[in-house]
N, C-alpha and C positions, 0 to 999 in steps of 0.2 A: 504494500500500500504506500503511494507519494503519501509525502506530508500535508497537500493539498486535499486531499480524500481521508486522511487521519483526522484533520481538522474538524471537516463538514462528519467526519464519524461520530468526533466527542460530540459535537454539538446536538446531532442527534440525539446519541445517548441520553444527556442533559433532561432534554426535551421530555424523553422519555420516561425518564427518571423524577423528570417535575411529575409528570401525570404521576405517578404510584403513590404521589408525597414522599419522597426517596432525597429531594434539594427543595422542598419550598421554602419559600419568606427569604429568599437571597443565599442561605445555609448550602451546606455541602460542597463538591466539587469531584475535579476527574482530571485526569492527568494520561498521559503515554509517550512512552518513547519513540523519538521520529526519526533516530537516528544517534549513532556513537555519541554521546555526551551533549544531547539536544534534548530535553524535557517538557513536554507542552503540557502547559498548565493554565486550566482556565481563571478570569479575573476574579477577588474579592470582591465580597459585598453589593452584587449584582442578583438582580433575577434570572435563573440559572435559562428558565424556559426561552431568556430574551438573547441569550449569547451567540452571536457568531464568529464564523470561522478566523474571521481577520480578529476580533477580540481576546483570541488566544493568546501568552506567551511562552517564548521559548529559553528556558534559562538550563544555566549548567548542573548537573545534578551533586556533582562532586560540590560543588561553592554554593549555589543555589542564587549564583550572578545571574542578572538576564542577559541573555545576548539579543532576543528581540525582540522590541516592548510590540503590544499591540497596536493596531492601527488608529483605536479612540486613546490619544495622550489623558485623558482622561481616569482611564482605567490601571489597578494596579493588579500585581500577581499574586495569586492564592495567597493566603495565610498558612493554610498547611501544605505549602512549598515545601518545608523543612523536614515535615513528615515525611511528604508525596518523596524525597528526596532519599531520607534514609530505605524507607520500605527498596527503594530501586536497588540502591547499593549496597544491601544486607540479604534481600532475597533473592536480588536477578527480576525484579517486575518489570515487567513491559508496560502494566496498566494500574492503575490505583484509582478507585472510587472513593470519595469521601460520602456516606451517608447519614443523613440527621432524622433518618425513618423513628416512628418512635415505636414500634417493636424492639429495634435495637435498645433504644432505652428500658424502655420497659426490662427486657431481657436479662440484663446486665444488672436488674436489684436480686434474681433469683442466684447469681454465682453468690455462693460464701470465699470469702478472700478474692484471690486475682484468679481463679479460672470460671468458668462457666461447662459442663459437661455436656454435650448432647446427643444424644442415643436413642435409638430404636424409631431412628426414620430412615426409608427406603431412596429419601434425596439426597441421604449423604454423600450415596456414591456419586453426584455432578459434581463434589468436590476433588481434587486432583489428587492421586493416593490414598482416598478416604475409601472404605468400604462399609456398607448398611449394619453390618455387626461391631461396627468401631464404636470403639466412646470416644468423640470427637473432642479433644480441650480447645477451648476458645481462649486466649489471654483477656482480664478487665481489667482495667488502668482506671486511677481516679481524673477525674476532670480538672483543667485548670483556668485561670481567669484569661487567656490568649492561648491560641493555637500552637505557637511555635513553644509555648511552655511545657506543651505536649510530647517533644521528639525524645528525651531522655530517657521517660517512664515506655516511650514506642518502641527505642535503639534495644533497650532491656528482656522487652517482651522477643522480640527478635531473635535475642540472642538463646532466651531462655530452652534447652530442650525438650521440657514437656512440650513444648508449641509448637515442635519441628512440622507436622504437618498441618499446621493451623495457618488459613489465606485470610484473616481477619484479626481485628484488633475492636474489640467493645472497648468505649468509652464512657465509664459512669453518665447519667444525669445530660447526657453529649448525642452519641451515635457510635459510628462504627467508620473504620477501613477498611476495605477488602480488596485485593489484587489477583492477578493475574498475569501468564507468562505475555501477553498481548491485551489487546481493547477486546478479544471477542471470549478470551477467556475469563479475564473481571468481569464481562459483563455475565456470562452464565456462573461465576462464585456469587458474584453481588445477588441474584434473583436464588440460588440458590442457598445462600445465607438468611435473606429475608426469610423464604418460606422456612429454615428451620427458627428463625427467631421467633417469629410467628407462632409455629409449633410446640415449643418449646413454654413457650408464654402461656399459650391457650391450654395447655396440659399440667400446667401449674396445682 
């Protein structure tokens, strides 16, 4: 995929991801690699439904520099740049969602301490090495008052091994991360996440 067609990809997504309530009121975002040390990352504090393609920016994932502002001087690059940044470079993601669903909220008062467990649903397997008899560990981070205060409690969850096969990151009282090796992989963990937070919630 050009970077031209990745662009008009995330924004799609976006879109579609307003519809679900997945980014409304400005919240959440999405991000994808376009190339060796090129990061596209859509703006802050925008309506995610309204963003285009030229709105996107491109900054480097090692520094989390921009190298190319978007086309409205106006507009600034994500807040969770610095997350969107470490997930690349700790997991190998192609794609990072940020989502501010409130399933995932919700979700995330049922883990006792920093995991959430989830088990005995047959969707696990749309997760990448997960199979339907796994108890899936999710990492829960507490929330903090800016986004980028977020990356240290993210870099940890990371690293942590219970979490080796975990594509998400819950964030207390917040939402959730969720990645993928591309844009079309996030997109089936992200929908694939929802449904077991959902799940998960509802069987409370």
């Amino acid at each position: 995929m050009n970077e031209q067609a990745l662009r008009e990809t995330l924004t799609t997504l976006l879109r579609l991801f307003y519809a679900k309530d997945w980014v409304s009121g400005t919240g959440g975002g999405i991000c994808a690699m376009a190339g060796p040390g090129r990061l596209l990352v859509a703006p802050t504090g925008v309506h995610k439904e309204m963003v285009e393609p030229a709105d996107l920016f491109a900054i480097d994932p090692a520094t989390c520099g921009v190298i190319d502002a978007a086309a409205n001087a106006a507009l600034k690059p994500s807040e969770c740049s610095p997350i969107f940044a470490a997930i690349v470079r700790k997991r190998g993601a192609g794609s990072v969602v940020h989502s501010h669903a409130l399933d995932a909220v919700l979700v995330a008062d049922l883990a006792p301490g920093d995991v959430l467990s989830i088990r005995r649903f047959e969707m696990l397997k749309g997760l990448k090495g997960v199979g339907n008899a796994d108890d899936h560990a999710v990492p829960v981070i507490d929330n903090t008052e800016r986004e980028p205060e977020l990356t240290g409690a993210v870099e940890a969850a990371l690293k942590d091994p219970r979490f080796a096969k975990a594509h998400a990151i819950l964030v207390r009282d917040h939402g959730a991360y969720i990645w993928g090796e591309d844009v079309w992989e996030a997109k089936r963990h992200t929908e694939v996440y929802h449904f077991l937070f959902e799940g998960t919630w509802t069987r409370r």
